[in-house]
BATI-802523 format. One record per residue (C-alpha): residue number from 1; residue in one letter; x, y negated, z. Coordinates in steps of 0.001 Angstrom, whole numbers. Layout:
residues N
NODE  num  residu       c1       c2       c3
NODE  NUM       A        X        Y        Z
...
This chain:
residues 330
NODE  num  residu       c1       c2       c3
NODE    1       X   106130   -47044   218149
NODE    2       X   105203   -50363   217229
NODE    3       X   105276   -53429   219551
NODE    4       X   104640   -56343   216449
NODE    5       X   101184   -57696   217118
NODE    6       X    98589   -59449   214418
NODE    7       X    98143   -63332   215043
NODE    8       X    94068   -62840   214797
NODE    9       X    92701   -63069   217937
NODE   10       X    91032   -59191   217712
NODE   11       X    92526   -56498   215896
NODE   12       X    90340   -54247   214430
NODE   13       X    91449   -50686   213722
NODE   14       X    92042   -50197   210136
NODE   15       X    89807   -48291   207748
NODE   16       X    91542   -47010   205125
NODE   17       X    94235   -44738   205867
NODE   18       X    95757   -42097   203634
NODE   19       X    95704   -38855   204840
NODE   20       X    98553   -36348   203626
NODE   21       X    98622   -32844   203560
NODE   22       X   101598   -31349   204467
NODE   23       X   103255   -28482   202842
NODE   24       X   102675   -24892   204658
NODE   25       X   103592   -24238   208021
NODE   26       X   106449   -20939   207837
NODE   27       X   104930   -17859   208760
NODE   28       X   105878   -17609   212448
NODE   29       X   103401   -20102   213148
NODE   30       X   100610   -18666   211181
NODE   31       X   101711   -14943   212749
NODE   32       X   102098   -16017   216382
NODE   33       X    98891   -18556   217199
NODE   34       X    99262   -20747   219937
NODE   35       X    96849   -22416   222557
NODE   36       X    94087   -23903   220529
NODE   37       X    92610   -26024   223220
NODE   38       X    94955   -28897   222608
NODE   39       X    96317   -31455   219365
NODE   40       X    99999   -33851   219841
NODE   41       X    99124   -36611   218407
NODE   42       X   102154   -39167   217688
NODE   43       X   102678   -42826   216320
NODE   44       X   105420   -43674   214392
NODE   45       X   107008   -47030   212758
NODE   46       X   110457   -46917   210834
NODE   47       X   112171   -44300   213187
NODE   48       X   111895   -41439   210927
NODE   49       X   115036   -39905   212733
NODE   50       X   113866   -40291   215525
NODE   51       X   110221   -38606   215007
NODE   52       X   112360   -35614   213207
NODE   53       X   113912   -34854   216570
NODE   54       X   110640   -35141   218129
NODE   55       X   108614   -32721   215809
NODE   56       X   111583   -29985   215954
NODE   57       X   111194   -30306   219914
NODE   58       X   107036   -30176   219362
NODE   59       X   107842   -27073   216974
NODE   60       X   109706   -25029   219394
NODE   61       X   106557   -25010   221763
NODE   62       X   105110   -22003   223225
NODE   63       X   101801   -23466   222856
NODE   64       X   102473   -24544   218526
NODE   65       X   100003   -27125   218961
NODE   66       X    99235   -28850   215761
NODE   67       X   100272   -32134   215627
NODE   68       X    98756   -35576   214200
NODE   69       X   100910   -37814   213270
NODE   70       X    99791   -41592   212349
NODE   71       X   102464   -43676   210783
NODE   72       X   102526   -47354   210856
NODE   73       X   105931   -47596   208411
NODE   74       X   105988   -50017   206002
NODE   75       X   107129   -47918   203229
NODE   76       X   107444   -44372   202310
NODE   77       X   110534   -43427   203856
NODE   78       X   109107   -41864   207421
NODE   79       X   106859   -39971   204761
NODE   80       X   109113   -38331   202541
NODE   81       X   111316   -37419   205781
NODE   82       X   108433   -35384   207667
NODE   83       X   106758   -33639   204518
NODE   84       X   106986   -29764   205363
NODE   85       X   108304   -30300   208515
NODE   86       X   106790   -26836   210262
NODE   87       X   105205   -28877   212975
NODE   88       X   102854   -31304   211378
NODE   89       X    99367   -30569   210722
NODE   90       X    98123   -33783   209629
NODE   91       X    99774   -37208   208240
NODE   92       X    97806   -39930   208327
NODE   93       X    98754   -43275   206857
NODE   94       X    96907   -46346   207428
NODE   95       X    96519   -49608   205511
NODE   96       X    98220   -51658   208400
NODE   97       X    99842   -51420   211150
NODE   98       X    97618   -50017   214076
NODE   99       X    99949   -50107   217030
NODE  100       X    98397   -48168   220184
NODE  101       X    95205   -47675   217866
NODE  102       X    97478   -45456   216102
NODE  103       X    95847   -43030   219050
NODE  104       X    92750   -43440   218681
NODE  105       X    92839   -42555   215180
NODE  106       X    94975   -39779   215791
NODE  107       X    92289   -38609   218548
NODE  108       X    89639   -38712   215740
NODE  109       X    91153   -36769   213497
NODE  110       X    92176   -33810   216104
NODE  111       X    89975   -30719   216298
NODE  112       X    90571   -29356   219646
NODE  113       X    89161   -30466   222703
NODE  114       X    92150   -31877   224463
NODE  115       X    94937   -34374   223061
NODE  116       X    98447   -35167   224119
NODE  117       X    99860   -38000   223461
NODE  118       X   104033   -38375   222352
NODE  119       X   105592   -41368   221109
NODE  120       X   108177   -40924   218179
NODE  121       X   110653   -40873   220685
NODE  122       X   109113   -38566   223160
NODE  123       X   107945   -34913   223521
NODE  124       X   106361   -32183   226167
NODE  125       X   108263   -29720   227898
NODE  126       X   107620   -26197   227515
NODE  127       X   104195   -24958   229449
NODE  128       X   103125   -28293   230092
NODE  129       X   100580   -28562   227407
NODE  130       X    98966   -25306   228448
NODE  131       X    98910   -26386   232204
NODE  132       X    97328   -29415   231060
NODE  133       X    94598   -27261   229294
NODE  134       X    94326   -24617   232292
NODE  135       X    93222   -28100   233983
NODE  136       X    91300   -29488   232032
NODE  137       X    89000   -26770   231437
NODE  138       X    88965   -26254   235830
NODE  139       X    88104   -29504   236520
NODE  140       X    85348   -31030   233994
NODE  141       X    85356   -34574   235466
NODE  142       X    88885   -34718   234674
NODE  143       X    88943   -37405   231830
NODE  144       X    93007   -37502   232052
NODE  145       X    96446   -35960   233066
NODE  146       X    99203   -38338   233759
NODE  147       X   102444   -36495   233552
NODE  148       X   105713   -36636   235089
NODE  149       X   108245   -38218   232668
NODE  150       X   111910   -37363   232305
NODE  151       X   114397   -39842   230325
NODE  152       X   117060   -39083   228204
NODE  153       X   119915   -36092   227857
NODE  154       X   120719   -36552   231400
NODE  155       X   116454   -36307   232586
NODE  156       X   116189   -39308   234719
NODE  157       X   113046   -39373   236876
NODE  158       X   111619   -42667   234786
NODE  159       X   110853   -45011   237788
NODE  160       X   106710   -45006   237281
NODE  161       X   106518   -41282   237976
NODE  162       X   107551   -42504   242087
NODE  163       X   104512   -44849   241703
NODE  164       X   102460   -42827   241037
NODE  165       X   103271   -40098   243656
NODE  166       X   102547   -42633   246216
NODE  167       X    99200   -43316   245121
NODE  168       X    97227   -44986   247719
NODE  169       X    93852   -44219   246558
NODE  170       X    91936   -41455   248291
NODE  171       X    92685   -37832   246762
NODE  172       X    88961   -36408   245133
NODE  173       X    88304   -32822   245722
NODE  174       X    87190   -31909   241944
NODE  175       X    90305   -33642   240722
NODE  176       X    94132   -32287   240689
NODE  177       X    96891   -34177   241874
NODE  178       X    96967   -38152   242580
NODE  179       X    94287   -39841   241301
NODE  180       X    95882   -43204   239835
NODE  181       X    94923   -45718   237306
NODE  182       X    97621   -46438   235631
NODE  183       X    99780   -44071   233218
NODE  184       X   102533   -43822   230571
NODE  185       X   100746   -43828   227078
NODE  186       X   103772   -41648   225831
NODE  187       X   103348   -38786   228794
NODE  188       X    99684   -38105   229451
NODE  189       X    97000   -35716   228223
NODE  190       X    93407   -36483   227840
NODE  191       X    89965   -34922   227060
NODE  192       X    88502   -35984   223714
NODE  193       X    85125   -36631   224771
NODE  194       X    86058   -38963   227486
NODE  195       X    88943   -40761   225765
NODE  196       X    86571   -41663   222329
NODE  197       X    83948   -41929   224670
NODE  198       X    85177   -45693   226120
NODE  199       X    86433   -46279   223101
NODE  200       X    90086   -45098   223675
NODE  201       X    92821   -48299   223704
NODE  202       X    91190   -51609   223449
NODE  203       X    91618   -53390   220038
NODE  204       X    92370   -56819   221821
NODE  205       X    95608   -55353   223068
NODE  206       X    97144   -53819   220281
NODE  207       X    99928   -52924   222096
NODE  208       X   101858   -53553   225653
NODE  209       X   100790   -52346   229005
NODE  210       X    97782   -50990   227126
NODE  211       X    97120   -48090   229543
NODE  212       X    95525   -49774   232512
NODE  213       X    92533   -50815   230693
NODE  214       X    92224   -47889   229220
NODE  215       X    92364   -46017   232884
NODE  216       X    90128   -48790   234368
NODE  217       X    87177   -47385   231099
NODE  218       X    87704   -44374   231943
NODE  219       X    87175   -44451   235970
NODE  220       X    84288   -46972   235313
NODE  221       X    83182   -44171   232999
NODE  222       X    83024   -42031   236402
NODE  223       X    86150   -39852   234532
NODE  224       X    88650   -38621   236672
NODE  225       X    92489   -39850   236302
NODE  226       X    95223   -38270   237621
NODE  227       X    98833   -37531   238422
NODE  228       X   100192   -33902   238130
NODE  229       X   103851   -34182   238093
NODE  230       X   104264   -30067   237628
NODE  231       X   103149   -31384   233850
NODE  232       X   106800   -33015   232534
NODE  233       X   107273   -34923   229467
NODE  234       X   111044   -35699   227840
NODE  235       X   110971   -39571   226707
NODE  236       X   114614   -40402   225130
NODE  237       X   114364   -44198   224339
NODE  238       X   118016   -44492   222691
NODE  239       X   118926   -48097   221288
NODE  240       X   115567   -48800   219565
NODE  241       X   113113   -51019   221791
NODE  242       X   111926   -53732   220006
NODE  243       X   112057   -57395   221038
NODE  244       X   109069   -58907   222216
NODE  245       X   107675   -56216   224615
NODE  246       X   107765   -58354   227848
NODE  247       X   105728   -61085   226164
NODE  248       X   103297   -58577   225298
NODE  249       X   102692   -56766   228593
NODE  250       X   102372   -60524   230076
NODE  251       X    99457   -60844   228031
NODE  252       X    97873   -57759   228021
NODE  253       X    97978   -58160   231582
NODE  254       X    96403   -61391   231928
NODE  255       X    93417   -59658   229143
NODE  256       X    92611   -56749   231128
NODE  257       X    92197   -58974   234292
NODE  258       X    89938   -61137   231938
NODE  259       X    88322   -57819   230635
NODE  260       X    87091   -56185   233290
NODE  261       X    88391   -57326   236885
NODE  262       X    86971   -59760   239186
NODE  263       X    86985   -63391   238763
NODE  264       X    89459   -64498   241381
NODE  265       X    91655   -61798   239937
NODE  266       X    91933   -62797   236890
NODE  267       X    92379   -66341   237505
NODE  268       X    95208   -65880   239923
NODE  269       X    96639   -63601   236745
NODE  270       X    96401   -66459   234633
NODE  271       X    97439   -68761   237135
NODE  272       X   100926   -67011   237142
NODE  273       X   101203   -66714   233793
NODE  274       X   100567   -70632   232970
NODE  275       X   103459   -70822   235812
NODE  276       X   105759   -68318   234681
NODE  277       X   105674   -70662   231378
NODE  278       X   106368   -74075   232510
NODE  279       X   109179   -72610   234286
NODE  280       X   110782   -71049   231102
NODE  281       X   110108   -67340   232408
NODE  282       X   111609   -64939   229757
NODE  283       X   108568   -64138   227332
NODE  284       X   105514   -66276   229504
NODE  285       X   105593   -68762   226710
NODE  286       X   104547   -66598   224210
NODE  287       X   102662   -64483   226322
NODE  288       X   100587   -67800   227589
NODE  289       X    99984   -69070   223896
NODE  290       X    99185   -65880   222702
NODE  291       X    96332   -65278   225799
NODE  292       X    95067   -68651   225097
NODE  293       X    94020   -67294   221277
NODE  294       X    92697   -64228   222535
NODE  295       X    90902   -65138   225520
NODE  296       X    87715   -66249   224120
NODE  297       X    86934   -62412   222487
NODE  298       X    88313   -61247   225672
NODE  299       X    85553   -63076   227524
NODE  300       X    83169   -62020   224613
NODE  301       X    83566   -58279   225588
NODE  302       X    83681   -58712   229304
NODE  303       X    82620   -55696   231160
NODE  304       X    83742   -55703   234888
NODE  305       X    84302   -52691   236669
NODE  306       X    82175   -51186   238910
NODE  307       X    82107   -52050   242906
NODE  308       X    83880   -48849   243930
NODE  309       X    86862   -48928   240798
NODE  310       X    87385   -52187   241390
NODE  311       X    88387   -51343   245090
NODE  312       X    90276   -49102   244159
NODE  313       X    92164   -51580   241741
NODE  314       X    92785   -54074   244023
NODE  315       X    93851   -51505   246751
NODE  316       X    96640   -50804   244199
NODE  317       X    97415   -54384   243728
NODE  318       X    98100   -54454   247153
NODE  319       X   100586   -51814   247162
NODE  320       X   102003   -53027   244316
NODE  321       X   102411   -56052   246037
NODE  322       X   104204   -54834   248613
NODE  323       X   106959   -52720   246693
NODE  324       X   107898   -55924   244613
NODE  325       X   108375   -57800   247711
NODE  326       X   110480   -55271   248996
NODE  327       X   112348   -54988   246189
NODE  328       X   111442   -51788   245288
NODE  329       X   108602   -52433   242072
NODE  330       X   109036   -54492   239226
């Protein structure tokens, strides 16, 4: 998955993309149907080895959901690699890279009702899809499924999956689990309508730490979001993390304060960042010159949230608060 950003102040999701058709699934798939109610969609960049081990894992699936796969390579080599892999439903290829948009295209081109979302280095455990589904079609105000996330051979509990167990917002009696609003964008489920509804991941983003905004839409949106850890998805980063990616959430941070939260809020965001780069922080310079570009379309497209989410948002920056001053949060 990408983490390289465009230097234009809004990145617009691109509208040409080649779509390939990939060769015939093997017969087991076509004789044994699986649960039609949800699509995988995946984003890849230049880690065709690593989506191969991802679409064998997505192939072995009870449920055989198709899968979507948008790749942001810069040449043809992830291409050649997946073609006929028994998996893959649909290839698409756009003109440029789309980073987190990626999804939303994906999400457009799925015909089922429900997507899941992999990275090219993640995939779903066995059952969890169809749980997902069994959920989503119980609880209609359910806009999304968080899952439980699992890292590497060895299936270390990724630290996020602790915060959000300990949700501190009130639980809602037509939703399952923890209701949250935050996620991991490589380990959560969503209903279509809700997720193209808000417009999916912000184009002002493009990628880093993307998920809160997208979570803050989709409560503002009066959609449910929640935390059902009995839903587990296998994330296995290896060596391949790109540089840049604390610059990126830095700023992405700092944009979805400016987006949609509350004035103080956001200023004390910015405040911290302008602070955390005159004090050589590890990625705030970039971060901070890369805000100060952006922030006039970010206050262009303001939207806060509504009274009651953004209670609820800053009775999580409280808690958040807390844990990093005891150590125990980043």
């Amino acid at each position: 998955m990408s983490t390289e950003h465009t230097p234009a102040p809004v990145r617009r999701e691109v509208a040409h993309v080649h779509e390939h058709a990939p060769a015939p699934a093997p017969a087991r798939r076509a004789t044994a149907p699986g649960d039609a109610r949800i699509t995988v969609a995946v984003i890849t960049r230049d880690r065709a080895a690593s989506l191969l081990r991802t679409l064998d894992a997505l192939a072995a699936l009870p449920e055989r959901p198709p899968v979507v796969v948008v790749d942001n390579s810069r040449d043809d080599t992830t291409r050649r690699a997946v073609t006929g892999h028994p998996a893959l439903t649909r290839l698409l290829r756009p003109a440029g890279n789309t980073g987190a948009l990626g999804r939303n295209l994906a999400a457009r081109h799925a015909r089922t009702p429900y997507v899941a979302f992999s990275d090219d280095d993640s995939w779903w455990e066995p059952g969890s899809l169809a749980r997902a589904a069994d959920l989503l079609d119980r609880h209609p105000r359910l806009g999304l499924l968080a899952a439980r996330t699992l890292v590497g051979d060895e299936a270390a509990e990724d630290p996020l999956n602790a915060v959000l167990a300990a949700s501190p917002l009130p639980s809602e009696p037509d939703l399952p689990g923890r209701p949250v609003l935050g996620f991991l964008g490589c380990a959560c489920v969503v209903r279509k309508e809700a997720f193209l509804g808000v417009g999916g991941y912000h184009p002002l983003l493009f990628f880093g730490g993307e998920e809160t905004l997208l979570a803050y839409d989709l409560a503002a949106a009066g959609w449910g979001v929640a935390y059902e850890p009995t839903l587990c998805a296998r994330h296995h980063p290896g060596d391949h993390t790109r540089a840049g990616r604390s610059a990126l959430v830095r700023r992405n941070h700092v944009l979805t304060t400016c987006l949609r939260r509350s004035w103080p809020v956001a200023l004390r965001a910015g405040t911290g960042l302008a602070l955390a780069a005159a004090t050589g922080r590890p990625g705030a310079p970039r971060a901070l010159k890369e805000t100060v570009v952006r922030l006039p379309a970010a206050l262009a497209r303001r939207r806060p949230l509504p009274p009651h989410v953004e209670r609820a948002a800053r009775l999580l920056d409280r808690e958040a608060t807390g844990h990093s001053r005891e150590g125990t949060a980043p």
